[in-house]
N, C-alpha and C positions, 0 to 999 in steps of 0.2 A: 499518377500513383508512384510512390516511393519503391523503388524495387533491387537497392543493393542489398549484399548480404547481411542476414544476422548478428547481431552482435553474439559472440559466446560468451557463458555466463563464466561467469567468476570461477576464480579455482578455490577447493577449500582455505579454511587457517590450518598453519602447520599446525600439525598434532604431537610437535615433540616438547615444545613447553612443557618444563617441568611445572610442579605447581608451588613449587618455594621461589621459582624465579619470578612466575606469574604474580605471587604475592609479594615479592618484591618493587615489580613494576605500575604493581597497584597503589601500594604504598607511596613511590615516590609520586606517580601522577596525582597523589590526591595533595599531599605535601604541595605540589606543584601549584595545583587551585588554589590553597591558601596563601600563598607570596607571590604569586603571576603579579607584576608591575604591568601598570596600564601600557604600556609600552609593548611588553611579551603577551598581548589579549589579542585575540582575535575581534576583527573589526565587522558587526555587525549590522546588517536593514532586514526590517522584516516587513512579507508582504500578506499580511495580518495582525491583528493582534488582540483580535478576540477570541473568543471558543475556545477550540484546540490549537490555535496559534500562540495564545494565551497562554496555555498549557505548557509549549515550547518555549516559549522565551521564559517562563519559569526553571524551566530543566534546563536551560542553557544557562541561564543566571547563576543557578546553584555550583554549575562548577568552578565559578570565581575565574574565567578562562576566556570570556567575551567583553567585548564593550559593544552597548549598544547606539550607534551613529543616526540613525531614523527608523521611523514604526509609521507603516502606512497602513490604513482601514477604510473603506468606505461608508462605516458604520461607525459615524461617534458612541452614540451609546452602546455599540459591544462591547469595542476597545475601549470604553470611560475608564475601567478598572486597571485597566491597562499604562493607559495615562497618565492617573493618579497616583500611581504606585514607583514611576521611571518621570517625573515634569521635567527632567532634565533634558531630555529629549524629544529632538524635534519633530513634529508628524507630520502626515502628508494623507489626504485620501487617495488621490491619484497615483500609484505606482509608478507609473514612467517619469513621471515628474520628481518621483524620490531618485531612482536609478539618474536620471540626467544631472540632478542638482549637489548630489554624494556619491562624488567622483573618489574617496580615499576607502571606501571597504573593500574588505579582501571577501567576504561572503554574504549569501541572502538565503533567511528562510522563507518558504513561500508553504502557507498555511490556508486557504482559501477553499469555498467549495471547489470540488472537480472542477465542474468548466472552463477555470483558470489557471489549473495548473500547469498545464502548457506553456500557454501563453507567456505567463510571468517567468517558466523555467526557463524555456527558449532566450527570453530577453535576458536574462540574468547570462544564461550561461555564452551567447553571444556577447556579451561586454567579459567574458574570460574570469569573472566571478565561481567560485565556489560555491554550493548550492544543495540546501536540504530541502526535499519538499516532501507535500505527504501524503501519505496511499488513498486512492491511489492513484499510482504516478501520472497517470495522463486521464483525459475522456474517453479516447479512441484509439482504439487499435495504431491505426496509421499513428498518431501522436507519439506512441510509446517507443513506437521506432525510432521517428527521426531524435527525440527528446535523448536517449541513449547512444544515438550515431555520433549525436551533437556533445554529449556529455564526451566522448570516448576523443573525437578530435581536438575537443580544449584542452585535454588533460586536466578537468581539476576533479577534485575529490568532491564524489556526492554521495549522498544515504537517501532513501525514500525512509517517510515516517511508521516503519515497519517494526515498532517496539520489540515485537516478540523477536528476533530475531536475538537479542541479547539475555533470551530466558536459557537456565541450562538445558530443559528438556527438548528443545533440537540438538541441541550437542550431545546429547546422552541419545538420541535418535540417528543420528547418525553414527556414532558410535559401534551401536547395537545394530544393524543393519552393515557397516561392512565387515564387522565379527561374522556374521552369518545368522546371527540368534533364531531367526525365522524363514530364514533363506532366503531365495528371491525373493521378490513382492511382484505381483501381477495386479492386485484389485486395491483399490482405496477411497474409501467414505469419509466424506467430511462436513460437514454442517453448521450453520448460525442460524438461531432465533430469529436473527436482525429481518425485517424491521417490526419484529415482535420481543417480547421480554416477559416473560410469565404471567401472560395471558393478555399483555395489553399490547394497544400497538405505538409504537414508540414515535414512528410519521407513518403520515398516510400515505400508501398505493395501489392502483384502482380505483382511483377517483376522479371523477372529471374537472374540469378545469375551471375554474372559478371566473363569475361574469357579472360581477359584480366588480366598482373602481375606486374603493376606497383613495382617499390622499395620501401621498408618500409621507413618511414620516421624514418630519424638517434635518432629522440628524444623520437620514440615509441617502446616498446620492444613486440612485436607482439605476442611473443609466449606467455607470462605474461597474453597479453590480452585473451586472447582466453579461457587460463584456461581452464576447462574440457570440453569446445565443442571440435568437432572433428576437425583437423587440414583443414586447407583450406589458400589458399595462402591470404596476404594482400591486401585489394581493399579497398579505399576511400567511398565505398558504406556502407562500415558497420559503420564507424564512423566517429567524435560524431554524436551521440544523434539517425543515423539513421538504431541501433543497431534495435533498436525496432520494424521493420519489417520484422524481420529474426526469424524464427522458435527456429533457435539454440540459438537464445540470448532475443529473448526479449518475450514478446507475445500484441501486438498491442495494439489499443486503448483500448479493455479491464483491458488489466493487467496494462496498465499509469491511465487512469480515471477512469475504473471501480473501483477500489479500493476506490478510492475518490469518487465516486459518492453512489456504492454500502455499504458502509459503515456506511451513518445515516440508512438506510434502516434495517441492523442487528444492529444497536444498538437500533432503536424504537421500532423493532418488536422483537426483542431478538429472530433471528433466528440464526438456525446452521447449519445445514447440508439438501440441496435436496437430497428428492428422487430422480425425473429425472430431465436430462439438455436433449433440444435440441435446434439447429441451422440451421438456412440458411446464405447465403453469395456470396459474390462475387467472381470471381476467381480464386484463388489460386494454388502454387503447391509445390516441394518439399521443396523448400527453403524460400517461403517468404508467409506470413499472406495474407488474401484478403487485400482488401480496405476497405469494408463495410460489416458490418454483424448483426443481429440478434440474441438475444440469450434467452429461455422461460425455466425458473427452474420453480419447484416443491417444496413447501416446506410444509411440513406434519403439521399436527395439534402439537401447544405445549402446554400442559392445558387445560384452558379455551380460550386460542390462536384460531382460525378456521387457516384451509391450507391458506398459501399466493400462489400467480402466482406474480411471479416476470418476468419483460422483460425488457430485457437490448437491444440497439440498439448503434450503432456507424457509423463512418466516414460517417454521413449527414443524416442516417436514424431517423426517426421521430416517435414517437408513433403519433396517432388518436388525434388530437386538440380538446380536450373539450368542447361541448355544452356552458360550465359558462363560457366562456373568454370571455369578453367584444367582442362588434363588433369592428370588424379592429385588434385586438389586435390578436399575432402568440405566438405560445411554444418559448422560448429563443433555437435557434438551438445550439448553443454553450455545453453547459449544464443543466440537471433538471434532478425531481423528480416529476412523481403525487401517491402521494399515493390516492387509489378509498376504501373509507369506505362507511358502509349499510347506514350513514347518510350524505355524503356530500364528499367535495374531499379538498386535500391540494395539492398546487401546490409549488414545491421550486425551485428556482431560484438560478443559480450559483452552483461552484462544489462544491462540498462536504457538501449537506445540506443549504446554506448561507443562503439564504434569504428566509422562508417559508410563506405561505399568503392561507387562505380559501378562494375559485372559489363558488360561482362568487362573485364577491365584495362587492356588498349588503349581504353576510351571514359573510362577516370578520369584516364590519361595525358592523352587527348588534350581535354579536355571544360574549356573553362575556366571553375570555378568563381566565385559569385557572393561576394564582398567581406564578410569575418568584420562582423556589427553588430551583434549581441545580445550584450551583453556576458559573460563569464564571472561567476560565482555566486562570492559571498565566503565560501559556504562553505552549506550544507545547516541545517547548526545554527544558524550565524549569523543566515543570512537570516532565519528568527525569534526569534532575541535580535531582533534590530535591527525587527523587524516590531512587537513587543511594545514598544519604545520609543516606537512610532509615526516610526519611519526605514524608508520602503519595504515591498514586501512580498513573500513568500513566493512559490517556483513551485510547491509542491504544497497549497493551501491548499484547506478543505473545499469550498468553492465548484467547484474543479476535483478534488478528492479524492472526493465525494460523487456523481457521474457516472459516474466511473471505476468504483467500487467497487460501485454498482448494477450497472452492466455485466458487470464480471466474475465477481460472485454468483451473476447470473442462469444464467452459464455455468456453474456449479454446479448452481444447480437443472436445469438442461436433461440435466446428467449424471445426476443424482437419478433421473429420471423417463424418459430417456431415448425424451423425444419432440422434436417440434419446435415451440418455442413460441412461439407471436403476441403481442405485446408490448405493452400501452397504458400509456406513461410516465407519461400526466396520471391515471389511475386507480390506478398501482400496482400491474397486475393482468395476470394472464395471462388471453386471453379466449379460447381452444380449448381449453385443458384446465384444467378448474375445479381441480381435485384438484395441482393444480404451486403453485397460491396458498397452500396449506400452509404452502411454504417460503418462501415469500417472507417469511416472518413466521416467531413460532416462539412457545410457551410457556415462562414464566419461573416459574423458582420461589418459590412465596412468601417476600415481602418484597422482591425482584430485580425487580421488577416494572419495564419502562423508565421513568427518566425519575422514578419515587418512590421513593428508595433513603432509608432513611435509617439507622444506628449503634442 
């Protein structure tokens, strides 16, 4: 077990930006994306390039600030769209095999289910590459550790694919919370649909494992995909996208939204590590997530900080509807936030912080807000172009990504196990129930081994 210290998270962006300077600096960066010579581009390989990898290499396209060097998939037909859109560039299924053979990038996006992003991050950021990858950031606990210890000793510039972090309503969340608006904060609810969406379910969880052996499709290389889970024959149930109900690959609506939801939450209140995580849930078994669960962390005094009670809820579970919501008016079941301070409450709207508003309406009317100073974000993508240049740096970076994603792992495992577990950050380790350390960690399959991956 990995057992040095924590990384600490990030310190905020100065908050003295004027905002004519701001829009100055915007200005020029975009000016910039327009005339960037291939020469002044950042030199890219991506280790995806379908789905939401797809997704990325379009947002990093549009800022006229990359060049793209190779695209690797294990999935012709994900990436086809991919391909046909960039034929200049060379592909690869095999990852190590791109990394060995495109020896001149300065950076790699790594866009792939969970169970890989490890892996692929580790080896990237081992060869001293710069490196986006996306929420979230690791499978396991133990991962997220070393993956930030790892980030922290190469010095290069990372971002986990945590969009929201470039909306204004975390910056007006933070904001409003060290004005005082609501005082401390002790309690905070936050929620996703995921893996449901207005009444349907988006993939399945709670399901048993399929025993039936279809043939691999000729354009998927199976074994690639799989990576260091354990072997198990090819079935249509794991993929795309419905990777994320399977223990070995993904971990549920927590690890897709939580991340995004849970996310303005540690950056307002500048929290790091629970004491304890527990859960309840729907039910589950060896192979696949519930549906619906519950999850209640601990987070200890920081400072002048008081404890927060954080509660996470998913696939349709709901916190307590607040007394201050107008009549007629429901929680948005999709996604939210209420942070509960000793003076009043804030309610946010949409995932990742978006839209934040004081309950009940007559106190947002009447309550006069603290003066915009954290400047707006040039852009999610950007801020690591420009971070990789050594211009500024990133708001979701593994230093504050690696914290995060320990946290809401461990909210995983508490589902796992479905106890209540005692937390010791500096060890790694649950210390009430020996048998939850399991997950914390996990076996790899020969050759996938963290950290010694090699083609």
């Amino acid at each position: 077990m990995h057992t040095s210290k924590p990384i600490t998270r990030r310190s905020f962006l100065a908050t003295t930006t004027t905002a004519s300077a701001t829009a100055f600096a915007m200005a020029r960066a975009e000016g910039a994306a327009k005339k960037a010579a291939p020469s002044e581009r950042l030199n890219v390989v991506t280790i995806g390039a379908g789905g939401q990898a797809r997704a990325n290499i379009l947002e990093l396209n549009r800022t006229g600030l990359v060049n793209f060097l190779a695209f690797s998939d294990v999935d012709d037909q994900r990436a086809a769209t991919t391909y046909r859109q960039f034929p200049d560039v060379p592909t690869f299924k095999d990852f190590r095999r791109m990394l060995d053979q495109i020896k001149d990038c300065d950076a790699v996006l790594v866009a792939t289910p969970d169970h890989m992003h490890a892996p692929a991050t580790l080896a990237t950021l081992q060869l001293g590459k710069h490196v986006y990858c996306e929420k979230p950031l690791t499978h396991t606990v133990h991962e997220a550790r070393v993956v930030a210890e790892t980030a922290a000793k190469q010095g290069v510039a990372t971002q986990m694919g945590n969009q929201g972090t470039a909306f204004d309503g975390p910056r007006r969340l933070i904001e409003w919370l060290q004005a005082g608006v609501i005082g401390p904060v002790r309690e905070v609810h936050a929620w996703s649909d995921r893996p449901t969406h207005e009444g349907k379910i988006l993939w399945p969880q709670g399901v048993e494992r399929p025993t039936d052996t279809p043939p691999v499709p000729e354009e998927l290389d199976w074994d690639l995909w799989l990576g260091p889970a354990p072997e198990r024959p090819y079935h249509s149930d794991y993929l795309p996208f419905k990777w994320r109900g399977w223990w070995d690959f993904g971990s549920g609506g927590l690890g897709d939204m939580g991340i995004h939801n849970i996310a303005p939450i540690f950056d307002a209140l500048q929290l790091d590590a629970p004491t304890s995580v527990t859960a309840s849930s729907t039910l589950f078994n060896a192979d696949s997530l519930p549906l619906a669960s519950t999850v209640h962390y601990q987070f200890p005094q920081r400072g002048e900080r008081p404890p927060v009670e954080l509660h996470w809820y998913d696939g349709g579970m709901l916190p307590e509807r607040p007394d201050e919501l107008e009549a007629g008016e429901e929680l948005d079941r999709e996604d939210g936030i209420i942070f509960i301070g000793d003076k009043g409450k804030i309610l946010v709207e949409g995932w990742g912080g978006k839209t934040p508003r004081l309950i009940p309406k007559s106190k947002m009317e009447s309550t006069t807000l603290p003066t915009e100073s954290i400047p707006p974000s040039i852009g999610h993508h950007r801020e690591w172009i420009e971070a990789c240049k050594g211009n500024g740096t990133t708001r979701s970076p593994f230093s504050f990504a690696g914290p995060l994603t320990e946290s809401v792992l461990l909210g995983v495992v508490a589902v796992r196990t479905q106890r209540t577990l005692e937390w010791d950050t500096k060890t790694l380790k649950v210390t009430n129930v020996p048998e939850a350390n399991t997950f914390i960690t996990k076996q790899y399959r020969k050759g996938w081994e963290l950290g010694k991956l090699g083609s």
